[in-house]
C-alpha positions as CSV (number, residue, x, y, z in Angstrom):
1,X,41.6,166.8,138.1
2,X,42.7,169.8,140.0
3,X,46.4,170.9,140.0
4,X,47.3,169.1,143.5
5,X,45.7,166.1,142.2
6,X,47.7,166.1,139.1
7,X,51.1,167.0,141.4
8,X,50.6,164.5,143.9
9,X,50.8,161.8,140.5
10,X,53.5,163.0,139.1
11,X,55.4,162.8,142.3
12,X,54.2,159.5,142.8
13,X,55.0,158.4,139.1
14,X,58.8,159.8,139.7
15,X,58.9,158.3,143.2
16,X,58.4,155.1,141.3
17,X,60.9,155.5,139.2
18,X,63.5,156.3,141.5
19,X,62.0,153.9,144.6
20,X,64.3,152.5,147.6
21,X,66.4,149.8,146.7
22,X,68.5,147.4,148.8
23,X,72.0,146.9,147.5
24,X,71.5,143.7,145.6
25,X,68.3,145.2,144.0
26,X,70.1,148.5,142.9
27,X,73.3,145.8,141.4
28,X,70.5,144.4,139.4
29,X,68.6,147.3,138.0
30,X,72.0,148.9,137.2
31,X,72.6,145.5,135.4
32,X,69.4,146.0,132.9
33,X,69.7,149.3,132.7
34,X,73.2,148.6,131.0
35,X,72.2,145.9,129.0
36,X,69.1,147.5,127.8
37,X,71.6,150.6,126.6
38,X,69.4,152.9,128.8
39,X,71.5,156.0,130.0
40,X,71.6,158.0,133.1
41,X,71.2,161.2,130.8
42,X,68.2,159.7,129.6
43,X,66.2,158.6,132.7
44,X,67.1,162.3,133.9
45,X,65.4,163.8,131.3
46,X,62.0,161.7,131.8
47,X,62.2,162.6,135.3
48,X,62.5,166.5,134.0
49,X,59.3,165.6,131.7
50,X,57.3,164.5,134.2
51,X,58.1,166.6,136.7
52,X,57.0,169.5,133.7
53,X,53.8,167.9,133.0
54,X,50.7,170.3,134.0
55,X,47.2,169.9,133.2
56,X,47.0,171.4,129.8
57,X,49.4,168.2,128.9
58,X,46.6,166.0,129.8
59,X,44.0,168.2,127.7
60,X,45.7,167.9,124.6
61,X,46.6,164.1,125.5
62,X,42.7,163.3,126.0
63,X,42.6,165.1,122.0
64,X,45.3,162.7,120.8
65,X,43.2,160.0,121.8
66,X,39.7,160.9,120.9
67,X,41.3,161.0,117.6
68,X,42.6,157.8,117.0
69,X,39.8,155.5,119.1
70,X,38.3,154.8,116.5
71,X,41.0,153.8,114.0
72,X,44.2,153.2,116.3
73,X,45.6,149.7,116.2
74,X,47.2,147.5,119.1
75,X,49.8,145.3,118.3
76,X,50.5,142.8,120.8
77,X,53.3,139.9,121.1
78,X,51.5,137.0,122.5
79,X,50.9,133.6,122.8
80,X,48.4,132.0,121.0
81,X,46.7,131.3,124.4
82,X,46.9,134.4,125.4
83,X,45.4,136.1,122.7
84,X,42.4,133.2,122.4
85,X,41.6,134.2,126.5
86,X,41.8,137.9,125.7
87,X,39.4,137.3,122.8
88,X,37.2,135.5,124.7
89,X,37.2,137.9,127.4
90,X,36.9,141.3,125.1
91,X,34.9,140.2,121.6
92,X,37.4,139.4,119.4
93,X,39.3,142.1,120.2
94,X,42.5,141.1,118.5
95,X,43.1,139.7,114.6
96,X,46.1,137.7,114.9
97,X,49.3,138.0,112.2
98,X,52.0,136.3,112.5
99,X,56.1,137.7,112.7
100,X,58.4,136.6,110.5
């Protein structure tokens, strides 16, 4: 990806984040945002992140993965049906353990 490429997602990705809301929809994000103990401070600095983010970030991030596809682990909370679909769909591509 060329730089414009990569700054036209980011701006996308933070325009998401920070999308028109009507007044009842910004009552209820405020809502989860409190009960999920997420602060302002801390939204600001993903924003700050993402707005930072240049290509070289996604270089080193395409290393991260090469070097754990093929021993990284997904962990998944799922119902049983949802897990025997996705196996069916992917090759038994969860092992299923059950939480405590």
């Amino acid at each position: 990806m060329d730089d414009d490429t990569i700054k036209t997602a980011i701006l996308g990705a933070v325009g998401d984040l920070d999308s028109y809301q009507l007044p009842d929809a910004k009552g209820y994000t405020s809502f989860l945002r409190y009960l999920s103990g997420v602060p302002e401070e801390e939204r600001q600095a993903r924003r700050e992140e993402m707005l930072s983010t240049r290509s070289s970030d996604f270089k080193e991030f395409a290393g991260v993965v090469d070097a754990i596809k093929d021993k990284g682990v997904i962990v998944a909370v799922a119902s049983d049906h949802d897990v025997d679909s996705t196996n069916k769909e992917r090759s038994n591509l969860f092992s299923v353990k059950k939480a405590l």
